[in-house]
Structure formats: structure tokens, C-alpha cells
Residue frames relative to the residue before (quaternion, step in Angstrom):
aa qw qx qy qz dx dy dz
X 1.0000 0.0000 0.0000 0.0000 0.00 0.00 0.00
X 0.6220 0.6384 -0.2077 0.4030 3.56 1.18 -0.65
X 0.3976 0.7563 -0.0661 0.5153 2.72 1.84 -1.00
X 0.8309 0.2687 -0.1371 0.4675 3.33 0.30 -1.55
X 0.6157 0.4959 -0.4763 0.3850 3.18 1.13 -0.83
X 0.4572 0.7312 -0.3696 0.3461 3.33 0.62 -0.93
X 0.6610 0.4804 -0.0773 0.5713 3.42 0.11 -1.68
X 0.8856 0.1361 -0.2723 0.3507 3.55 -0.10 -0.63
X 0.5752 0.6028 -0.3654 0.4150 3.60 1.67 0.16
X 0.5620 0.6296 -0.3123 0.4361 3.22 1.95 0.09
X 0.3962 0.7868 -0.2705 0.3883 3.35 1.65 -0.85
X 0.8256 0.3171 0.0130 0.4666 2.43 0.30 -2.38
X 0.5192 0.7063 -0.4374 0.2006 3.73 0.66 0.12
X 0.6865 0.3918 -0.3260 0.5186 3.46 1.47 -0.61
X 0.6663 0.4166 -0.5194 0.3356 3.95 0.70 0.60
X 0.3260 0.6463 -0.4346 0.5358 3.40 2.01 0.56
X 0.6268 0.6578 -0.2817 0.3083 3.46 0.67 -1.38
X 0.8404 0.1957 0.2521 0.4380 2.32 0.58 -2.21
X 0.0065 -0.9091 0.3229 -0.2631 3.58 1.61 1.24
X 0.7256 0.2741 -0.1349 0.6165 3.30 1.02 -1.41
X 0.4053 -0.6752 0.5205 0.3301 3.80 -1.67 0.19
X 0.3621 -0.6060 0.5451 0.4523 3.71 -0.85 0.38
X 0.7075 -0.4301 0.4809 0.2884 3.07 -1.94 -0.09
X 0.6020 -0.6666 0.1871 0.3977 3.08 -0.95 1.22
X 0.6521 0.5715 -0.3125 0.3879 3.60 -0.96 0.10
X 0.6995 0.4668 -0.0821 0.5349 3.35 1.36 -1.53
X 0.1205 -0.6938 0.7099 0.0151 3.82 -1.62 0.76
X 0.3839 -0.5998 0.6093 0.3486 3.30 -1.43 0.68
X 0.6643 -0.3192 0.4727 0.4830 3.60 -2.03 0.37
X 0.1016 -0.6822 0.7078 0.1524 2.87 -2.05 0.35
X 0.6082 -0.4934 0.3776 0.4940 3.52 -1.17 0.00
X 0.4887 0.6073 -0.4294 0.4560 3.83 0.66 0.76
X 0.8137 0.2942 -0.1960 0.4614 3.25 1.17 -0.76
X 0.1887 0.5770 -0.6956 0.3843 3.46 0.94 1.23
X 0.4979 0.5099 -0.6830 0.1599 2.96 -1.81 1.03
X 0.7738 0.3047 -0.3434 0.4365 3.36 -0.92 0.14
X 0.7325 -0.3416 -0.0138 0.5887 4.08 -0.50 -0.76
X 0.3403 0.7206 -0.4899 0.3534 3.69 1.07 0.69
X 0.4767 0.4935 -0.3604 0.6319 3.45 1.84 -1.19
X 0.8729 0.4317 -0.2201 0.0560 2.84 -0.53 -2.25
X 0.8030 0.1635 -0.2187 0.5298 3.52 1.72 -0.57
X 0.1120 0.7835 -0.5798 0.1932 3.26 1.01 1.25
X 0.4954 0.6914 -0.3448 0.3971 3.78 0.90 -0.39
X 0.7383 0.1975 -0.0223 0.6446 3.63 0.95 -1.26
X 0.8457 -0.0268 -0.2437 0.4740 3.89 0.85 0.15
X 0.1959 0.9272 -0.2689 -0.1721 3.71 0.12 0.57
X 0.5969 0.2108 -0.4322 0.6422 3.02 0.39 1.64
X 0.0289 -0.7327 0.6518 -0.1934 3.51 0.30 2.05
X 0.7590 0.3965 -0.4483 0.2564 3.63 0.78 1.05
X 0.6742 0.2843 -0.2915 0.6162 2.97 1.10 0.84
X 0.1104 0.7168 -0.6860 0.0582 3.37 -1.14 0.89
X 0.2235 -0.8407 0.4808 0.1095 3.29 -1.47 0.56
X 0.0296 -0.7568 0.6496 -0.0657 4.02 -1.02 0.45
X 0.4248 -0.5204 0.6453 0.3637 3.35 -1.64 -0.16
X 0.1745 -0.7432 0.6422 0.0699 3.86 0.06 1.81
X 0.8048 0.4363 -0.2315 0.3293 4.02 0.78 -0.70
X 0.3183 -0.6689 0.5461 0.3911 3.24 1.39 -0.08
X 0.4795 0.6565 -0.5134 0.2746 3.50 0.04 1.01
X 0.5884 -0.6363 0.2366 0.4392 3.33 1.31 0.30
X 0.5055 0.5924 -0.3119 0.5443 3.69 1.78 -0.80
X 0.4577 -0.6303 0.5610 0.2802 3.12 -1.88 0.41
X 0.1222 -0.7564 0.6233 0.1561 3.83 -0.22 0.30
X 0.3937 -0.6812 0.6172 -0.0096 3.36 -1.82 0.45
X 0.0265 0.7194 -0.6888 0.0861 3.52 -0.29 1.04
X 0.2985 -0.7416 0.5674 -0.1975 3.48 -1.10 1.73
X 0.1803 0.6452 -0.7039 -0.2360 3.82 -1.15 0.05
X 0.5396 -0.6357 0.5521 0.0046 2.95 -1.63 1.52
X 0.0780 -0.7629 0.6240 0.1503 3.39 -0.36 0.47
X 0.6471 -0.6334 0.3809 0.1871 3.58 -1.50 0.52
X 0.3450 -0.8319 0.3660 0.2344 3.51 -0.65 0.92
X 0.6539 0.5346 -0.1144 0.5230 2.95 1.91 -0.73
X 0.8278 0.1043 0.0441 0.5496 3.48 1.02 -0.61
X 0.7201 -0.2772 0.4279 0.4707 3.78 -1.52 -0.44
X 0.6280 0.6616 -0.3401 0.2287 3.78 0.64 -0.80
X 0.0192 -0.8437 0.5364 0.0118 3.70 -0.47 0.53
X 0.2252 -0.7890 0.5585 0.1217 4.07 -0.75 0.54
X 0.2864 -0.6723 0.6558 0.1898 2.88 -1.79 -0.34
X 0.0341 -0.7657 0.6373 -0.0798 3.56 0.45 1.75
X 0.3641 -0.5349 0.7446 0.1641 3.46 -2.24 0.87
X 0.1600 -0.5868 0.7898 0.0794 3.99 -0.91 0.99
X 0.2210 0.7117 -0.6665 -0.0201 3.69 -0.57 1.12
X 0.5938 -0.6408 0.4700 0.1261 3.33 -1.32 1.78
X 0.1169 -0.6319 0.7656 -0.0298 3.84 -1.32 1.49
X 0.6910 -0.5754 0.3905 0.1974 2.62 -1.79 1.36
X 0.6732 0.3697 -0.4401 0.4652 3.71 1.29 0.02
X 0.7979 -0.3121 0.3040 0.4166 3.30 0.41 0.77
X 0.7936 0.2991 -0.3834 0.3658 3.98 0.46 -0.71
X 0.5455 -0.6328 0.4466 0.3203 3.15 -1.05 -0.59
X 0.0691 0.7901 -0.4895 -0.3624 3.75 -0.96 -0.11
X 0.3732 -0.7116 0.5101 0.3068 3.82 -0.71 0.78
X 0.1575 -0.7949 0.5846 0.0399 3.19 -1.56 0.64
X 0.0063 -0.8970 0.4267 0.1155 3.61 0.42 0.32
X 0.4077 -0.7576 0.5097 -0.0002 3.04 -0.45 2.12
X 0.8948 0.0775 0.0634 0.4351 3.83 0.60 -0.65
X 0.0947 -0.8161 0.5694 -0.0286 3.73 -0.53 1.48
X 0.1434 0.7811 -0.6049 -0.0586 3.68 -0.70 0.92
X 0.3980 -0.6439 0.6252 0.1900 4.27 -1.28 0.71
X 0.1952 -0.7743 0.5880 0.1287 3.86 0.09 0.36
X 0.5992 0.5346 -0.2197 0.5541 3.60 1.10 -0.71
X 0.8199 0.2258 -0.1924 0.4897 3.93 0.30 -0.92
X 0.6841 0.5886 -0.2426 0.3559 3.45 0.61 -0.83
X 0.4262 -0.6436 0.5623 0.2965 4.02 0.00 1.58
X 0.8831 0.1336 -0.1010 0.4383 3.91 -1.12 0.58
X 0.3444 0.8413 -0.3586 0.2123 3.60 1.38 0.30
X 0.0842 -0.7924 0.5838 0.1551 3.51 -0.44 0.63
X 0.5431 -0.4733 0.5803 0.3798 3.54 -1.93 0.66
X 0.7099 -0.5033 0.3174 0.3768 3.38 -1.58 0.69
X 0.6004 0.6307 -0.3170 0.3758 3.64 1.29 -1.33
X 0.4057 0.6253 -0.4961 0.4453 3.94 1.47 0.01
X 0.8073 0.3720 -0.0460 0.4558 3.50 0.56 -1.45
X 0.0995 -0.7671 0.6276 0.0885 3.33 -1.94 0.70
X 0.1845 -0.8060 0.4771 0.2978 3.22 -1.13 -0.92
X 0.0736 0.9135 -0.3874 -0.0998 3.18 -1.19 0.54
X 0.6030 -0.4683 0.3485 0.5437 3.92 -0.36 0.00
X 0.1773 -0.7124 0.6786 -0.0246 3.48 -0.39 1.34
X 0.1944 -0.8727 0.4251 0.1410 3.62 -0.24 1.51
X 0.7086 -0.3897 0.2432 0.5355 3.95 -1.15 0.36
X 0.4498 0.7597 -0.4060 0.2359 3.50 -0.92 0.23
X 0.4564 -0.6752 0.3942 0.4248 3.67 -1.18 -0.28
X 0.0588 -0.7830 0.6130 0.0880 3.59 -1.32 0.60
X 0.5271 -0.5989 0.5565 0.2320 3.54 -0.93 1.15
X 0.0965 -0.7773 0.5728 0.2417 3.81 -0.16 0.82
X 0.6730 -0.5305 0.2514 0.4499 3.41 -1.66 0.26
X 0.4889 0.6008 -0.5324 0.3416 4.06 0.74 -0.22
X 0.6803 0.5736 -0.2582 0.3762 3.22 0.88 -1.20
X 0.6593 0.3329 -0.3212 0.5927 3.59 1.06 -0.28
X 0.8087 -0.4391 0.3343 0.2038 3.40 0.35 0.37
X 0.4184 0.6355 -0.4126 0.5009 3.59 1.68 -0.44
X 0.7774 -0.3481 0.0818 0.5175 3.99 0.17 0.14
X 0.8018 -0.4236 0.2971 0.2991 3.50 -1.73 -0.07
X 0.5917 -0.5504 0.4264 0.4065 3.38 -0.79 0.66
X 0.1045 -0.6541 0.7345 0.1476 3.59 -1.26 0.79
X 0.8066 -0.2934 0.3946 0.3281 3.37 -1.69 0.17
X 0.9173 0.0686 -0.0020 0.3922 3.15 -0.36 1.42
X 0.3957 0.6698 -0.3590 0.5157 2.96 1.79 0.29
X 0.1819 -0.6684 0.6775 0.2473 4.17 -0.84 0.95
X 0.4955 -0.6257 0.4663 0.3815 2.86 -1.66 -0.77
X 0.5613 0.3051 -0.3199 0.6997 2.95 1.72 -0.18
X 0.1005 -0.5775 0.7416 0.3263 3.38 -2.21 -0.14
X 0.3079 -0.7240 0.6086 0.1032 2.96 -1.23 1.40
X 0.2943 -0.7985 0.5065 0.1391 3.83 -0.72 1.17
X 0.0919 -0.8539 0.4976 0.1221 3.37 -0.70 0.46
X 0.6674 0.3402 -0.0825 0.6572 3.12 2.20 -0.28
X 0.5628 -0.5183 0.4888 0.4191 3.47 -0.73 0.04
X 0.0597 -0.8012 0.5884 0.0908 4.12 -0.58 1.00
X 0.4878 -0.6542 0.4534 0.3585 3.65 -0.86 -0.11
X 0.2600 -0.7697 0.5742 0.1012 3.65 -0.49 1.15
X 0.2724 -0.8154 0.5106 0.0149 3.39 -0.47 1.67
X 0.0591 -0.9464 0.3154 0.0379 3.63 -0.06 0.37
X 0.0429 -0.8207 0.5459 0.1632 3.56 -0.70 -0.09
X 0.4037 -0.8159 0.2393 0.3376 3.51 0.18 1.28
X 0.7554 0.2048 -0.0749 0.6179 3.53 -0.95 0.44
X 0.8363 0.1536 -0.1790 0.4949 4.01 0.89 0.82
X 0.8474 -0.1250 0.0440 0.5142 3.93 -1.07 0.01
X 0.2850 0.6492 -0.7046 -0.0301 3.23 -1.64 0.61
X 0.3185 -0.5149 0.7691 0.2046 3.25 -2.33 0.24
X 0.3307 -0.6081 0.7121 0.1171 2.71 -2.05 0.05
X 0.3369 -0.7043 0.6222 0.0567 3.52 -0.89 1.67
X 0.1834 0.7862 -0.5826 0.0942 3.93 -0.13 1.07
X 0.5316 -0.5305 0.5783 0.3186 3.77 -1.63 0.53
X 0.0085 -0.5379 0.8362 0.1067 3.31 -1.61 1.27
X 0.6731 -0.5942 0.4202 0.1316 2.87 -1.94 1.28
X 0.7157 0.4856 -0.2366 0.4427 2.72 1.19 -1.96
X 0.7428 0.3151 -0.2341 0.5424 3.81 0.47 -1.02
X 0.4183 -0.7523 0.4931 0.1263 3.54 0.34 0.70
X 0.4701 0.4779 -0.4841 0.5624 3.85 1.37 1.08
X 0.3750 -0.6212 0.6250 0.2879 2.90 -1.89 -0.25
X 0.4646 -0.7632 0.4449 0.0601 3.23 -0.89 1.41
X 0.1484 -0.8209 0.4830 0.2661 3.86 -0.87 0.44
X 0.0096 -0.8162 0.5776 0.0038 3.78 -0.80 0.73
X 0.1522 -0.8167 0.5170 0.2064 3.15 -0.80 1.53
X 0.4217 -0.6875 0.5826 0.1006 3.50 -1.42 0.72
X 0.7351 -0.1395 -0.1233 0.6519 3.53 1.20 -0.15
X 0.2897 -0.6652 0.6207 0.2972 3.42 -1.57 -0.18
């Protein structure tokens, strides 16, 4: 009987997964598009697009996703942030063109994860370039933020400010 449940909670896991619709234009990953470090570190993360937290301190779980393109090479980084009736609104924090963009990587370069509360040393602060306006040296979390990544290279962190009621980008390396 265990057995079955098993078997039949696996089924049903990708219309859990996959519950909400992307925005038009946009598709979630499928099991076709393992390749690069989506293949290579599927072992220690498999499914290094999409991870979830409460990014708003709203008590809901939200969902940060990369979307790949229906129309083209192009692939994002959309926030599904959860309302208390059940829907969702999406916000898409990051657009990249592997194809047009000098030094461009396919999405399968990049992941994401739940960058917990806490302090991070941002990349000005190590030295990766000069302080722009408004730049700290630490970011101080107060919420769980969404650690954007490229494997084995640069990331930021996509966190909720309260006061400006957006979500802010800080890079942490380059």
C-alpha cells in the first residue's frame, strides 16, 4: 500500500510543481533541458531553478523560477509571489538573450536559491569595483532573499525592502 502511495504521490508531483501559469511568452524548465550545470549538479541540486521562501515577509510562500522563452533563446528570472486568495502576482526581476548578449550564458549556467536572513559582504566591499550611490557593505537580511547564481561564478541577491515595498538587487560577487 505504501508502494502505491508512493507511485501515485510522484505522478501527482509535477501538477503541484507546476500549479500556477507562467507569463505569457514564458515556460517552466523541463526534463529536456538538463544540460550544462542543471545536468552537471543535478546530484546535489535537482531542480536549481526554482526555490521557494516567504521573500516578503508576508506569511505566504512565494516562488522565484527561471523561465525559459517560448519565442526565442531568452530566459528570466520571474518571483510567483502568493495572495491570500490563492493567486499569484509574477514579477520578473531578471531578463537574459544568450544569443545577443557579448559574454552571454544559456539559462542552464545559472540557479537559484533561498539566500537565508543574515549578513553578506557585498561584492564592492570585496573590492570587485567602486562604491556606487547607496551601495552598503554589508546586506543585512531580515527576510529570506533569493540568491541568484551562476554556477562556479557571480551572484546577487534579489531581497524585499519594506520601506519601498520592491525588491531590490545586490550583487555579492561578480
Amino acid at each position: 500500500m505504501k508502494i502505491i502511495y508512493f507511485v501515485v504521490s510522484i505522478c501527482l508531483l509535477p501538477i503541484f510543481l507546476f500549479a500556477q501559469e507562467p507569463p505569457a511568452g514564458w515556460r517552466f524548465p523541463t526534463e529536456s533541458d538538463y544540460s550544462g550545470g542543471w545536468k552537471e549538479y543535478r546530484g546535489s541540486n535537482p531542480t536549481p531553478f526554482i526555490t521557494k521562501a516567504d521573500f516578503n515577509g508576508d506569511g505566504l510562500i512565494d516562488k522565484a523560477w527561471i523561465l525559459l522563452s517560448t519565442e526565442n533563446k531568452s530566459w528570466g528570472l520571474f518571483l510567483f509571489i502568493s495572495q491570500n486568495d490563492g493567486s499569484q502576482n509574477i514579477i520578473r526581476l531578471d531578463t537574459a538573450d544568450h544569443n545577443k548578449a557579448i559574454g552571454s550564458r544559456p539559462p542552464q549556467s545559472m540557479g537559484v536559491a533561498v539566500a537565508p536572513p543574515g549578513d553578506y559582504v557585498t561584492a564592492c566591499a570585496k573590492g570587485y569595483w567602486k562604491y556606487k550611490p547607496g551601495e552598503a557593505e554589508v546586506l543585512h537580511l531580515d527576510l529570506p532573499g533569493i540568491n541568484y547564481y551562476q554556477f562556479e561564478g557571480a551572484n546577487s541577491i534579489f531581497w524585499w525592502d519594506a520601506k519601498s515595498k520592491l525588491f531590490n538587487r545586490t550583487w555579492i560577487s561578480d
